[in-house]
Predicted model as a PDB file, atoms N, CA, C, CB and O in Angstrom, pLDDT in the B-factor column:
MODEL        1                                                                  
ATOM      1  N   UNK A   1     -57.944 -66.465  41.294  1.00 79.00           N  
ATOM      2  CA  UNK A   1     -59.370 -66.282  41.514  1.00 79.00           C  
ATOM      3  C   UNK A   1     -59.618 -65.849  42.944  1.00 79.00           C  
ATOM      4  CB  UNK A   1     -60.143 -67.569  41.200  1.00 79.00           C  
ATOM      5  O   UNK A   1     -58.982 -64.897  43.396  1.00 79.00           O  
ATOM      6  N   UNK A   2     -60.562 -66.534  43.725  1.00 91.00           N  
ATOM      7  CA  UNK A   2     -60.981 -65.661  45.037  1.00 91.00           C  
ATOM      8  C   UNK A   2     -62.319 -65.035  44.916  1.00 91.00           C  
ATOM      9  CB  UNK A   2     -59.956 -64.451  45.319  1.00 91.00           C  
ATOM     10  O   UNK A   2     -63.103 -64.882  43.979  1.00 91.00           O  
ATOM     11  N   UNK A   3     -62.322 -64.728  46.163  1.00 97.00           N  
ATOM     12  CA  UNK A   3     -63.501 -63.552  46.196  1.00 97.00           C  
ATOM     13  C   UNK A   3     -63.176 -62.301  46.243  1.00 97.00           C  
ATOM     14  CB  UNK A   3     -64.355 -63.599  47.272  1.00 97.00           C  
ATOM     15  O   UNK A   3     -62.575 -61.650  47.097  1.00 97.00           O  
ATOM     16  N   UNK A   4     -63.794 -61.928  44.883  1.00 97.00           N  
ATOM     17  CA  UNK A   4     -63.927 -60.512  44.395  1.00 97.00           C  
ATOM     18  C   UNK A   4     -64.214 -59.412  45.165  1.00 97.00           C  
ATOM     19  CB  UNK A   4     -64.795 -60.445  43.549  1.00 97.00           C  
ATOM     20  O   UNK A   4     -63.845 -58.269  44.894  1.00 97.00           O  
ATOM     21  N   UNK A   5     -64.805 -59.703  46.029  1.00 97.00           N  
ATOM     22  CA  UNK A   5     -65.241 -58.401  46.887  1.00 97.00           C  
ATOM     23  C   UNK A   5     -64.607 -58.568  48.279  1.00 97.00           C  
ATOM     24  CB  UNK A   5     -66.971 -58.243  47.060  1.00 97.00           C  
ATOM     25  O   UNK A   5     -65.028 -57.795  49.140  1.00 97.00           O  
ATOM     26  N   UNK A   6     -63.490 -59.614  48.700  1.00 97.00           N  
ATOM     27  CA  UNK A   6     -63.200 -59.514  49.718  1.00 97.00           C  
ATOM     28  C   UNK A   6     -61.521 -58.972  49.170  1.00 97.00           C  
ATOM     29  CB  UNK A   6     -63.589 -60.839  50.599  1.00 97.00           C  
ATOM     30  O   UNK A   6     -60.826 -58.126  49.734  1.00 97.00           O  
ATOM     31  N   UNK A   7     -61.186 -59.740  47.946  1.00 98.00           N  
ATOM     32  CA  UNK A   7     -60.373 -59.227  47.391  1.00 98.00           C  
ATOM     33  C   UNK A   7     -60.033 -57.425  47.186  1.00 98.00           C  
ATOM     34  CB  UNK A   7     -60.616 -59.897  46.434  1.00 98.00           C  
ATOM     35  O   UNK A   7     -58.940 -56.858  47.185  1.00 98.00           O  
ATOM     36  N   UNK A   8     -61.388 -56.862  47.028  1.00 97.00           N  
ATOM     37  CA  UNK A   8     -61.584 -55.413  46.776  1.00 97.00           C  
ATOM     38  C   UNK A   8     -61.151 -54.934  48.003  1.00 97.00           C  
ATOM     39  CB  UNK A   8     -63.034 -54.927  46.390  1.00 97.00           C  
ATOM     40  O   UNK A   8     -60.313 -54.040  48.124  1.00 97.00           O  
ATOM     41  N   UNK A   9     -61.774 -55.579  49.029  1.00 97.00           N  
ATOM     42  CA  UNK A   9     -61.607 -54.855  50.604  1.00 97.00           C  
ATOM     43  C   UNK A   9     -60.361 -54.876  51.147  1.00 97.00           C  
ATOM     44  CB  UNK A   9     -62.434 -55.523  51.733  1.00 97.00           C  
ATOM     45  O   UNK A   9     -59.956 -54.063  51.978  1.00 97.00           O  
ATOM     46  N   UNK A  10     -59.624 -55.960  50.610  1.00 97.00           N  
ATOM     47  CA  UNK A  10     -58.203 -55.985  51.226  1.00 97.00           C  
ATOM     48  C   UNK A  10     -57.713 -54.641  50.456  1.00 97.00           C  
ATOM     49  CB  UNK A  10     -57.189 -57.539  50.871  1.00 97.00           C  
ATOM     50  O   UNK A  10     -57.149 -53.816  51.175  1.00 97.00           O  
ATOM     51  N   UNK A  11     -57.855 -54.336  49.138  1.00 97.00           N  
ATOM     52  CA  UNK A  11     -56.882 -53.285  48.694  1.00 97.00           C  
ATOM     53  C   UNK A  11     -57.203 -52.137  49.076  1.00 97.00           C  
ATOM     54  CB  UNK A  11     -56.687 -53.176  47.388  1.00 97.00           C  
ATOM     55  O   UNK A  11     -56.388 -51.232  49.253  1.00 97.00           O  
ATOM     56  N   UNK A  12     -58.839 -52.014  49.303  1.00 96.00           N  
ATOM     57  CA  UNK A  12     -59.447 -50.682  49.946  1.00 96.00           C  
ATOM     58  C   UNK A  12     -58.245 -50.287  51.090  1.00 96.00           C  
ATOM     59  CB  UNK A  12     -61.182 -50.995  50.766  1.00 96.00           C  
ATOM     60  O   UNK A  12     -57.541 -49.277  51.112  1.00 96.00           O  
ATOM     61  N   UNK A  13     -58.265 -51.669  52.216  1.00 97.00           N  
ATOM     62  CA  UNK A  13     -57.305 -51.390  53.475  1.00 97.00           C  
ATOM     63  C   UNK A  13     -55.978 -50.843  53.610  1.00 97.00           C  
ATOM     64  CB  UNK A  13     -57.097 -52.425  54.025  1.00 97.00           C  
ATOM     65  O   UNK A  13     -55.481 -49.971  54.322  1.00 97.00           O  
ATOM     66  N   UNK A  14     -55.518 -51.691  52.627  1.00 97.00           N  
ATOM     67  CA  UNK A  14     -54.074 -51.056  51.693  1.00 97.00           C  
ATOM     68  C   UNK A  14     -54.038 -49.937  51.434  1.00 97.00           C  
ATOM     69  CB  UNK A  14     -53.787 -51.498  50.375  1.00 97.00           C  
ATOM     70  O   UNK A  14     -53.318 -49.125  52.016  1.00 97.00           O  
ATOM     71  N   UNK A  15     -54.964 -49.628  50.323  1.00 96.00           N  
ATOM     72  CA  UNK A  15     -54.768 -48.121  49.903  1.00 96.00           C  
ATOM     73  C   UNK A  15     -55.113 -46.872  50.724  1.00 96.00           C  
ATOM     74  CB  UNK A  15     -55.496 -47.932  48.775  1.00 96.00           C  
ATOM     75  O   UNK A  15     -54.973 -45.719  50.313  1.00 96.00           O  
ATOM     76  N   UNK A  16     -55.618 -47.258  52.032  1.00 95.00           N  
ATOM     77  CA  UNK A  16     -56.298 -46.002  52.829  1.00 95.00           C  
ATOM     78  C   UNK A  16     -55.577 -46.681  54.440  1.00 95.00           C  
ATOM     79  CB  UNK A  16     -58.569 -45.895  52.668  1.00 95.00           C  
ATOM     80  O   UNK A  16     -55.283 -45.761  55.203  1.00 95.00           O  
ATOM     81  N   UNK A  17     -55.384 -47.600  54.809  1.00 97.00           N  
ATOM     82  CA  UNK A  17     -54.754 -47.821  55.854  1.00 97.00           C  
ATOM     83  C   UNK A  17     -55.506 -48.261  56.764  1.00 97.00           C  
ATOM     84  CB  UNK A  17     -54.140 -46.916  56.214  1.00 97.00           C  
ATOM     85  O   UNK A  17     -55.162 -47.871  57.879  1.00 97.00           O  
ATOM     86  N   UNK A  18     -56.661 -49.112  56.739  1.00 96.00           N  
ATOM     87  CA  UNK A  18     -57.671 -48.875  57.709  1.00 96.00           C  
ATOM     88  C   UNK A  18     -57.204 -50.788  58.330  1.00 96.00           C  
ATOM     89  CB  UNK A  18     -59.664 -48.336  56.862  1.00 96.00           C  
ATOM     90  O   UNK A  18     -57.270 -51.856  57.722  1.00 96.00           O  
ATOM     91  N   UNK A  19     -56.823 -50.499  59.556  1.00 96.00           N  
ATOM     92  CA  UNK A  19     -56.271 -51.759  59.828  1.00 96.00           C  
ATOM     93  C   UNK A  19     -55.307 -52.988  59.539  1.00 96.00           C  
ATOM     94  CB  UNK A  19     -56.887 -52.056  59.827  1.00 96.00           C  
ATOM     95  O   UNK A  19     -55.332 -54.206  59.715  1.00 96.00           O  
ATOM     96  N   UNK A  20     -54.356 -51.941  58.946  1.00 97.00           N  
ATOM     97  CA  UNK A  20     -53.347 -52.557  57.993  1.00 97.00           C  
ATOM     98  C   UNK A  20     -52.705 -51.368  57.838  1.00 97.00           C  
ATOM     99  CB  UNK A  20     -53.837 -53.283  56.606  1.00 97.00           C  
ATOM    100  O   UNK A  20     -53.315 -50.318  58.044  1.00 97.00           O  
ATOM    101  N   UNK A  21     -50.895 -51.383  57.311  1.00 97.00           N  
ATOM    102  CA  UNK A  21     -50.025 -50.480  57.549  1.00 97.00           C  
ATOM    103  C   UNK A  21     -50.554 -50.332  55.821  1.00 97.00           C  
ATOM    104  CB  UNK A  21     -48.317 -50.849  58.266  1.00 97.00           C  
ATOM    105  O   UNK A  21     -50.633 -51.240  54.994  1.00 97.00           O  
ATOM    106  N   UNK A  22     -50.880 -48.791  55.635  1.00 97.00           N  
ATOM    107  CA  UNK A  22     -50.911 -48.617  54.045  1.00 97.00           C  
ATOM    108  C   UNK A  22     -49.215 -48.888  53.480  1.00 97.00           C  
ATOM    109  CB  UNK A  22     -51.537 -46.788  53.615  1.00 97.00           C  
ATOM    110  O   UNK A  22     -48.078 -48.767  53.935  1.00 97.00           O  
ATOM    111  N   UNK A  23     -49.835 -49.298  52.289  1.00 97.00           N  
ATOM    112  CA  UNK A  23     -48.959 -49.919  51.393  1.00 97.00           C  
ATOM    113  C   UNK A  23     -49.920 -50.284  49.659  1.00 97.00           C  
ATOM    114  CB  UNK A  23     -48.379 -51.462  52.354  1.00 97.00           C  
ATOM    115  O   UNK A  23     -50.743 -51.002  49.092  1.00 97.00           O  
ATOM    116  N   UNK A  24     -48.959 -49.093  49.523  1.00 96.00           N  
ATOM    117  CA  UNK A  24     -49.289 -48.763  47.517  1.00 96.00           C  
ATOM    118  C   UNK A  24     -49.434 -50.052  47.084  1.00 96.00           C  
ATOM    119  CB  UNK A  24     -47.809 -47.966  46.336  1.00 96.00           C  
ATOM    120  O   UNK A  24     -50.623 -50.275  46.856  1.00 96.00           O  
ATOM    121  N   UNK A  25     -48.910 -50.756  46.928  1.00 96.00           N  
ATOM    122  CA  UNK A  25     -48.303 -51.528  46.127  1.00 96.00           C  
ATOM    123  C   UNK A  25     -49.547 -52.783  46.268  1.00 96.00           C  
ATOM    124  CB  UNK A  25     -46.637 -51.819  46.598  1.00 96.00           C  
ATOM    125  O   UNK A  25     -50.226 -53.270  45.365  1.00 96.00           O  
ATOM    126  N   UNK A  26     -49.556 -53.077  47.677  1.00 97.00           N  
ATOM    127  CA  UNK A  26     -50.625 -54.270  47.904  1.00 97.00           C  
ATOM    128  C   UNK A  26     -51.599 -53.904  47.780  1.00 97.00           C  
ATOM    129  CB  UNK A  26     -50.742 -54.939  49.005  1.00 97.00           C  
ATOM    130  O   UNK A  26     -52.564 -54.665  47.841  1.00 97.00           O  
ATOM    131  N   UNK A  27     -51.738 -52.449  47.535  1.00 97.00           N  
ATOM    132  CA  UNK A  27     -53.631 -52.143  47.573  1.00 97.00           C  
ATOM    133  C   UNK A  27     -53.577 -52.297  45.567  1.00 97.00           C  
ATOM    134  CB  UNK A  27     -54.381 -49.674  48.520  1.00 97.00           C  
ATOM    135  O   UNK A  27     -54.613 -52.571  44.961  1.00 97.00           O  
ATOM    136  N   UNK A  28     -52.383 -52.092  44.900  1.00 97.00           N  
ATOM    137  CA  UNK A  28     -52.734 -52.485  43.943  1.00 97.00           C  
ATOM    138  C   UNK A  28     -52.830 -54.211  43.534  1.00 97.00           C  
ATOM    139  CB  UNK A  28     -52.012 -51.745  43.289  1.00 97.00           C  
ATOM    140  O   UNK A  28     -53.460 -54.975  42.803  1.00 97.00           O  
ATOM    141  N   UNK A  29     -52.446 -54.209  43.894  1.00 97.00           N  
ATOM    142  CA  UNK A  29     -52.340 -56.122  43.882  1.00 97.00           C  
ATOM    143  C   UNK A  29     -53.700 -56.760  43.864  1.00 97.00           C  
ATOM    144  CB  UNK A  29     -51.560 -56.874  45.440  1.00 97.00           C  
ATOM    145  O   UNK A  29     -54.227 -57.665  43.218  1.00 97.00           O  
ATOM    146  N   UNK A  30     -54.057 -55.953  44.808  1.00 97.00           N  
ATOM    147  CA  UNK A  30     -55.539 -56.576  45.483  1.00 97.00           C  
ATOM    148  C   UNK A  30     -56.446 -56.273  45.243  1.00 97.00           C  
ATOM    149  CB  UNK A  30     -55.858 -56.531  46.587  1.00 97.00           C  
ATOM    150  O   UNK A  30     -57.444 -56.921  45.559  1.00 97.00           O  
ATOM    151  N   UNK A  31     -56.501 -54.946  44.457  1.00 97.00           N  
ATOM    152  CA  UNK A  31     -57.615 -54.175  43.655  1.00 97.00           C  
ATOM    153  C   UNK A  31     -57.161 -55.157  42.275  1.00 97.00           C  
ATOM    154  CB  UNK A  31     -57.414 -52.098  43.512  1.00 97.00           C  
ATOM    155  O   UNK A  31     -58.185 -55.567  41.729  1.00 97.00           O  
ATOM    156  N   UNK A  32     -56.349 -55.464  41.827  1.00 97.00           N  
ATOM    157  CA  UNK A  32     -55.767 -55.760  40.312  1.00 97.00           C  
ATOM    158  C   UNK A  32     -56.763 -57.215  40.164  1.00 97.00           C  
ATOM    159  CB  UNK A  32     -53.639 -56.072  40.196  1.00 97.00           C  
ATOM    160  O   UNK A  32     -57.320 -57.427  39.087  1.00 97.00           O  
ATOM    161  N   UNK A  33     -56.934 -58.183  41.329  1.00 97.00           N  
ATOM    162  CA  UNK A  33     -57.166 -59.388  41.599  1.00 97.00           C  
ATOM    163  C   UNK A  33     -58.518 -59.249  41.475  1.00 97.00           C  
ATOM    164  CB  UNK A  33     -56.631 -59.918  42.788  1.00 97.00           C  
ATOM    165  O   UNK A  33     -59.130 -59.939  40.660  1.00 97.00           O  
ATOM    166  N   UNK A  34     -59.184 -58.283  42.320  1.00 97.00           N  
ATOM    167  CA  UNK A  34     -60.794 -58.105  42.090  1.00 97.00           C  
ATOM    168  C   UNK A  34     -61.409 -57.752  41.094  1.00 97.00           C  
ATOM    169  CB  UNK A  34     -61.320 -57.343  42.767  1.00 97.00           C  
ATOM    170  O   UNK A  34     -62.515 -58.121  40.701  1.00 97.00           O  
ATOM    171  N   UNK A  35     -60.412 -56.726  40.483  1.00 97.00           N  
ATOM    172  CA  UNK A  35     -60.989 -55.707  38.959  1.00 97.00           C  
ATOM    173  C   UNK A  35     -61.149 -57.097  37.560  1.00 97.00           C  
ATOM    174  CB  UNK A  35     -59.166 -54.049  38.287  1.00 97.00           C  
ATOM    175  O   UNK A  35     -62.025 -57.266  36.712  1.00 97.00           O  
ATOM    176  N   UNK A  36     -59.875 -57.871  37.862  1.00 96.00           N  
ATOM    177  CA  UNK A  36     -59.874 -58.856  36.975  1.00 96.00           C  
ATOM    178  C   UNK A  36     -60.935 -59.806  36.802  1.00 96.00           C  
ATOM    179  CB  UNK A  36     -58.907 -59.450  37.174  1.00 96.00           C  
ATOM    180  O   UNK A  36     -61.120 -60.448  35.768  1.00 96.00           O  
ATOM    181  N   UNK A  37     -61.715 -59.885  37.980  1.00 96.00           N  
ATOM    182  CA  UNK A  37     -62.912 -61.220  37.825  1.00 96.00           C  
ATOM    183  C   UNK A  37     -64.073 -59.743  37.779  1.00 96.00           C  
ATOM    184  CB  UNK A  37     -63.133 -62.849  39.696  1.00 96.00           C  
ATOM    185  O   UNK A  37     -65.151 -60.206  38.153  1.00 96.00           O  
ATOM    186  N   UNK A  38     -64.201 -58.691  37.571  1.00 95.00           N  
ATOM    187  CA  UNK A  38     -65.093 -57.916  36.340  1.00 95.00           C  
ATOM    188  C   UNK A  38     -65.926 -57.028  38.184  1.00 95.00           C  
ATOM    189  CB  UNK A  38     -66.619 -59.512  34.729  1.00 95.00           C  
ATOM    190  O   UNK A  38     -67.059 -56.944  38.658  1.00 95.00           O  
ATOM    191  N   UNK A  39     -64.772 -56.652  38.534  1.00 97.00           N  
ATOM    192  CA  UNK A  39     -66.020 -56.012  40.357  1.00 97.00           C  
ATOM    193  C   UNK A  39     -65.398 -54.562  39.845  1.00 97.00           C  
ATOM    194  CB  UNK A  39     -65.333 -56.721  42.956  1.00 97.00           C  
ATOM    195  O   UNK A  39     -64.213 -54.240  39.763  1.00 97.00           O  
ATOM    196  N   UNK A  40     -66.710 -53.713  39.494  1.00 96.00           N  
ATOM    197  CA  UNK A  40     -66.636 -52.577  39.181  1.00 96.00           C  
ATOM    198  C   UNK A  40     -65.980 -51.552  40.140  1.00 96.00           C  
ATOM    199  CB  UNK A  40     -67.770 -52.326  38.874  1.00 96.00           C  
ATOM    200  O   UNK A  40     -65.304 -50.591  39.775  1.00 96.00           O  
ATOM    201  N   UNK A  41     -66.285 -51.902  41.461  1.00 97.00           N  
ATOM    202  CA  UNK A  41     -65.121 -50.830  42.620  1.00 97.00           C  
ATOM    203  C   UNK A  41     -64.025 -51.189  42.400  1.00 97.00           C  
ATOM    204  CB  UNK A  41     -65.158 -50.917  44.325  1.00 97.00           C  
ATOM    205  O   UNK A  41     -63.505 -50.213  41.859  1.00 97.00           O  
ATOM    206  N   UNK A  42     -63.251 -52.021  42.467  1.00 97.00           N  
ATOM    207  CA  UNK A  42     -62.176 -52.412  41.557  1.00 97.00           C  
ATOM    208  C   UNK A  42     -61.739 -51.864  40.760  1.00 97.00           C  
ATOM    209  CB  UNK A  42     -62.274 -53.199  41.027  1.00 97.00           C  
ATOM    210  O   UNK A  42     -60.837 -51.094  41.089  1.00 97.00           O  
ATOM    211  N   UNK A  43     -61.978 -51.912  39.818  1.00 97.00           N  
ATOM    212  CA  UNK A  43     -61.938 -51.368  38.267  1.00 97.00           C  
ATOM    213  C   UNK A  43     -61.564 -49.554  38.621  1.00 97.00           C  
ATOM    214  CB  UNK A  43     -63.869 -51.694  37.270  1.00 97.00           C  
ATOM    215  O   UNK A  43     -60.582 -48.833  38.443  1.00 97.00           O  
ATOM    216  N   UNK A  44     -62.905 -49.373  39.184  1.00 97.00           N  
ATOM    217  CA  UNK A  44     -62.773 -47.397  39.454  1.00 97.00           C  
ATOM    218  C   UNK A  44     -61.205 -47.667  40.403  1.00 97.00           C  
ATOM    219  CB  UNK A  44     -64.680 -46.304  40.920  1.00 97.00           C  
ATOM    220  O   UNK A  44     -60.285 -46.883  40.171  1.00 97.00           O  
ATOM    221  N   UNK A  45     -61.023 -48.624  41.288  1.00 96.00           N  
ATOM    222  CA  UNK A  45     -59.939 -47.938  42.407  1.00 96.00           C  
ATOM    223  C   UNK A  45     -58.403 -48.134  41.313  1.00 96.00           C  
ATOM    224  CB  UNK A  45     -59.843 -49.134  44.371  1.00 96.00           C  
ATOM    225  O   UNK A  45     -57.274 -47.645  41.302  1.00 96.00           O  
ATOM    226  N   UNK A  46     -58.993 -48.902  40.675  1.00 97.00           N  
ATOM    227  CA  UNK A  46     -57.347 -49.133  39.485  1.00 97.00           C  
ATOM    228  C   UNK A  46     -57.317 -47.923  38.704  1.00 97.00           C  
ATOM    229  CB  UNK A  46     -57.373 -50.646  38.067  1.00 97.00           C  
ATOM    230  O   UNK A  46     -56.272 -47.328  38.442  1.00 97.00           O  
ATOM    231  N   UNK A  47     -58.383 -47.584  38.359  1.00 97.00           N  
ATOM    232  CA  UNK A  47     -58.333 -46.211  37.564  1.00 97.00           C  
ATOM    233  C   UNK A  47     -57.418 -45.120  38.184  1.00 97.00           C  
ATOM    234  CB  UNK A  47     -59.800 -45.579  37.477  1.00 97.00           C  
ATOM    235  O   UNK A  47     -56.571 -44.495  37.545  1.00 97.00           O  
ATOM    236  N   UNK A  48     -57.761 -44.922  39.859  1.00 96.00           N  
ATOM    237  CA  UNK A  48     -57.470 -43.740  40.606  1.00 96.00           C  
ATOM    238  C   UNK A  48     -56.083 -44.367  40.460  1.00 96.00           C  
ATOM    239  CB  UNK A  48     -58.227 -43.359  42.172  1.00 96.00           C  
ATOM    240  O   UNK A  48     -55.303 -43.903  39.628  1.00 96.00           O  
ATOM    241  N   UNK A  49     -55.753 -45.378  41.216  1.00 97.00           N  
ATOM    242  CA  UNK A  49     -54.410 -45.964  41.452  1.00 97.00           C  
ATOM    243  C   UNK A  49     -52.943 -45.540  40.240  1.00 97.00           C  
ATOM    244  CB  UNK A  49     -54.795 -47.676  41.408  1.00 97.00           C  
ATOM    245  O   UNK A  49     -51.762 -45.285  40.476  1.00 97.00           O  
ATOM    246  N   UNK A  50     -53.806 -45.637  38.804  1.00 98.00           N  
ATOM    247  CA  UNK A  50     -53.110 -45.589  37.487  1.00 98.00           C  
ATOM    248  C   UNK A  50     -52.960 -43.686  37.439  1.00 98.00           C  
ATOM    249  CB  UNK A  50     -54.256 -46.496  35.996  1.00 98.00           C  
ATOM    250  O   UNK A  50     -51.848 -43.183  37.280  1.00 98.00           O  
ATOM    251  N   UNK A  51     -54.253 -42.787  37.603  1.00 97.00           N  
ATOM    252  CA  UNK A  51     -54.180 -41.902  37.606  1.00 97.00           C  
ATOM    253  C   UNK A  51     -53.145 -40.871  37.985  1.00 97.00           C  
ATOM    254  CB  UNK A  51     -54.893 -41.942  37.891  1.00 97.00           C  
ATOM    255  O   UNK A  51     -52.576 -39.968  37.373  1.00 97.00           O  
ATOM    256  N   UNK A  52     -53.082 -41.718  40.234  1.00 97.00           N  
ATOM    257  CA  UNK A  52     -52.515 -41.042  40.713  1.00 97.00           C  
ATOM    258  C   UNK A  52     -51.019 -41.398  40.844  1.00 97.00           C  
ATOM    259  CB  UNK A  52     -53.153 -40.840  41.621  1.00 97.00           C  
ATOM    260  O   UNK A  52     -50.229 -40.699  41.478  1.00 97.00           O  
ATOM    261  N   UNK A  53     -50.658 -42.641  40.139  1.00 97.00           N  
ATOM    262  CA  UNK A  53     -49.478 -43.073  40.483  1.00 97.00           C  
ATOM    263  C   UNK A  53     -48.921 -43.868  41.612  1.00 97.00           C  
ATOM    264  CB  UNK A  53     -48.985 -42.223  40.474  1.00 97.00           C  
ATOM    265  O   UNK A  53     -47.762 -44.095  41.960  1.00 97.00           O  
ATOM    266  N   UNK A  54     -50.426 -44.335  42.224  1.00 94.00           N  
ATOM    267  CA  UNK A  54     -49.822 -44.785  43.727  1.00 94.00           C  
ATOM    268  C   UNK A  54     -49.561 -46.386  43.603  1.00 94.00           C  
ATOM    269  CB  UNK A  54     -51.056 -44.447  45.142  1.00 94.00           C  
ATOM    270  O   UNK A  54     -50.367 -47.221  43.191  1.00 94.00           O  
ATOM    271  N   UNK A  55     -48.244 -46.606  44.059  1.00 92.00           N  
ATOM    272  CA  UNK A  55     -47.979 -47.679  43.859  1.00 92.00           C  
ATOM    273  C   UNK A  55     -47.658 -48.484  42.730  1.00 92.00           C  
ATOM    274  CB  UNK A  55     -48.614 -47.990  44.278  1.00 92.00           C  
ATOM    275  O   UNK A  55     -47.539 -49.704  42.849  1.00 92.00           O  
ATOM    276  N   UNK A  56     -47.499 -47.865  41.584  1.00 96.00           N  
ATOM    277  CA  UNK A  56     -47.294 -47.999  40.162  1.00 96.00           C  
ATOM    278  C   UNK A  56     -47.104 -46.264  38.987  1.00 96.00           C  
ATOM    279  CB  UNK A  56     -48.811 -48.998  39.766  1.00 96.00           C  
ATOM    280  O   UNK A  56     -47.572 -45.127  38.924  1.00 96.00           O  
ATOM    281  N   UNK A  57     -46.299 -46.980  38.417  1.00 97.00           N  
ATOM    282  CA  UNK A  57     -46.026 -45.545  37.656  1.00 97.00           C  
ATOM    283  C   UNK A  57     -47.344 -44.772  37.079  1.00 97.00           C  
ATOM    284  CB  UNK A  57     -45.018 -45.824  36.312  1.00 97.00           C  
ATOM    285  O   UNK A  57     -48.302 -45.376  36.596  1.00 97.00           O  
ATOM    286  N   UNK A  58     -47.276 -43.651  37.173  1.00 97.00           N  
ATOM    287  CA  UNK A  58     -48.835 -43.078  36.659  1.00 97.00           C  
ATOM    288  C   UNK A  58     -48.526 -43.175  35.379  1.00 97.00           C  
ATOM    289  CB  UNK A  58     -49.430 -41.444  37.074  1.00 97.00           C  
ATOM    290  O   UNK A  58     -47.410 -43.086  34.869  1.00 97.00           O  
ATOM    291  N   UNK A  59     -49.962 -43.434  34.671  1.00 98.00           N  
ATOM    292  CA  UNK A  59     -50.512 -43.791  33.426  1.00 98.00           C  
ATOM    293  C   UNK A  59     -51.963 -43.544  33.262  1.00 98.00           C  
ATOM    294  CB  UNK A  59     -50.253 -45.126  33.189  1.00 98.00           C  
ATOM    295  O   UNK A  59     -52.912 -44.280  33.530  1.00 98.00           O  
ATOM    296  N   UNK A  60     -51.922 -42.004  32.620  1.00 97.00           N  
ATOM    297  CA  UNK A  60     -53.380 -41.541  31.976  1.00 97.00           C  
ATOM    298  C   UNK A  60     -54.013 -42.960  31.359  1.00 97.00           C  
ATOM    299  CB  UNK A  60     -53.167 -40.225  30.568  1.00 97.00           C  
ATOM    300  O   UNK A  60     -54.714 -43.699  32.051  1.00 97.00           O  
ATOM    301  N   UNK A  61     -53.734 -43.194  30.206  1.00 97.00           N  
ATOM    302  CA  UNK A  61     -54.096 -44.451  29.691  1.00 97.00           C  
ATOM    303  C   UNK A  61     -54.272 -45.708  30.258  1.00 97.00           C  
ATOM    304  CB  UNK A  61     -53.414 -44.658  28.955  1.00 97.00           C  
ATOM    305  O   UNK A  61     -54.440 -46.580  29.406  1.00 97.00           O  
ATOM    306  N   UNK A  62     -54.283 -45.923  30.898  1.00 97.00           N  
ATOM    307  CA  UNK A  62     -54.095 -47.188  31.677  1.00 97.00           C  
ATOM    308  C   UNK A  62     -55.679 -46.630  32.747  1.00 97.00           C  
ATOM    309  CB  UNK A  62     -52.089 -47.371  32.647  1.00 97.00           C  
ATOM    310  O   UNK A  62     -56.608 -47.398  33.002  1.00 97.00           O  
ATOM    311  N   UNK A  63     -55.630 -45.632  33.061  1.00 97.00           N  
ATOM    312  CA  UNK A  63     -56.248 -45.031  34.102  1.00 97.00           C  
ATOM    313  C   UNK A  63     -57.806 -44.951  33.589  1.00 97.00           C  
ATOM    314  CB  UNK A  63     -55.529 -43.603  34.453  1.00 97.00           C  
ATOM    315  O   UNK A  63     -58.795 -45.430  34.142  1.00 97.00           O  
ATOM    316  N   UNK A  64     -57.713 -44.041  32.104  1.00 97.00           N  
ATOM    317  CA  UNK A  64     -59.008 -44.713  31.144  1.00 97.00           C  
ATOM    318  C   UNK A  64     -59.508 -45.730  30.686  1.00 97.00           C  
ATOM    319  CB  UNK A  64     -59.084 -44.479  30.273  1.00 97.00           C  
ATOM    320  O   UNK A  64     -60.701 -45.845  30.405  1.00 97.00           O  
ATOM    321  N   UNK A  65     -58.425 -46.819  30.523  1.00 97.00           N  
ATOM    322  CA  UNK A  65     -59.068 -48.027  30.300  1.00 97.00           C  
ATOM    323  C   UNK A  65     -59.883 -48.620  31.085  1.00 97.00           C  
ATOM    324  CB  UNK A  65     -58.362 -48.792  30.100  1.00 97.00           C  
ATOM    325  O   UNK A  65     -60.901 -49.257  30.813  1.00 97.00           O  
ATOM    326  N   UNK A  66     -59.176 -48.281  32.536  1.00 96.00           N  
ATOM    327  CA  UNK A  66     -59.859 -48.948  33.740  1.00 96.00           C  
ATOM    328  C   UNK A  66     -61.400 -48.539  34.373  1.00 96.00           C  
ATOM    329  CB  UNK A  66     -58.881 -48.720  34.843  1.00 96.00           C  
ATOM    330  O   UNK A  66     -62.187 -49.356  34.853  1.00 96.00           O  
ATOM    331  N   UNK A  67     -61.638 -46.976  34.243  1.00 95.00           N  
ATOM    332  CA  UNK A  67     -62.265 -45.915  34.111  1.00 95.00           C  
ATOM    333  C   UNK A  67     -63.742 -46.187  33.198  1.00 95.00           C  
ATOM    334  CB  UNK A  67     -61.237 -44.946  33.519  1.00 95.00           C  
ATOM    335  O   UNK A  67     -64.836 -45.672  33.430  1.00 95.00           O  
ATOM    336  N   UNK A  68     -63.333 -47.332  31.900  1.00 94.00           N  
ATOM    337  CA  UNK A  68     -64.472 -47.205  30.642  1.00 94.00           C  
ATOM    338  C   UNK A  68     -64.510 -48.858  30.594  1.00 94.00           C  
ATOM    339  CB  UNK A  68     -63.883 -46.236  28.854  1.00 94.00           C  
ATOM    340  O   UNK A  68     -64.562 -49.385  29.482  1.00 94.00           O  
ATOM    341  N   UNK A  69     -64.484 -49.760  31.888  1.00 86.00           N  
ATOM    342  CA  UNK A  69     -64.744 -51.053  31.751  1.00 86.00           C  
ATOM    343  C   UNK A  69     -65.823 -51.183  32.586  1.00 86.00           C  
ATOM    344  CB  UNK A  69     -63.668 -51.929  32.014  1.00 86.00           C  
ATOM    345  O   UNK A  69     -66.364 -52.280  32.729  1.00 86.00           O  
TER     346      UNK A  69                                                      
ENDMDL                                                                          
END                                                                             
């Protein structure tokens, strides 16, 4: 659990580098943690994440699911 939106911000940092060494992997972690308790930026950044492959194998499907929640 946690907070959802601070949760979001850590992976934002992760995935773009903004005060923190980027790293794929934890920005998915941390987006995965927020999207799960229902925080719609979340949700869209798992979409891109699944889309683009970053930090997890790309998956169209996976990318729509996340995309249509």
């Amino acid at each position: 659990q946690g907070n959802a939106d601070a949760q979001y911000n850590l992976g934002f940092m992760y995935k773009h580098g903004n005060g923190v060494a980027q790293d794929p992997k934890k920005a998915f972690e941390w987006c995965r943690k927020s999207a799960d308790q229902g925080d719609i930026k979340a949700q869209y950044c798992l979409g891109i994440i699944y889309r683009n492959g970053d930090g997890v194998s790309q998956d169209f499907k996976k990318a729509v699911q996340w995309y249509r929640k």
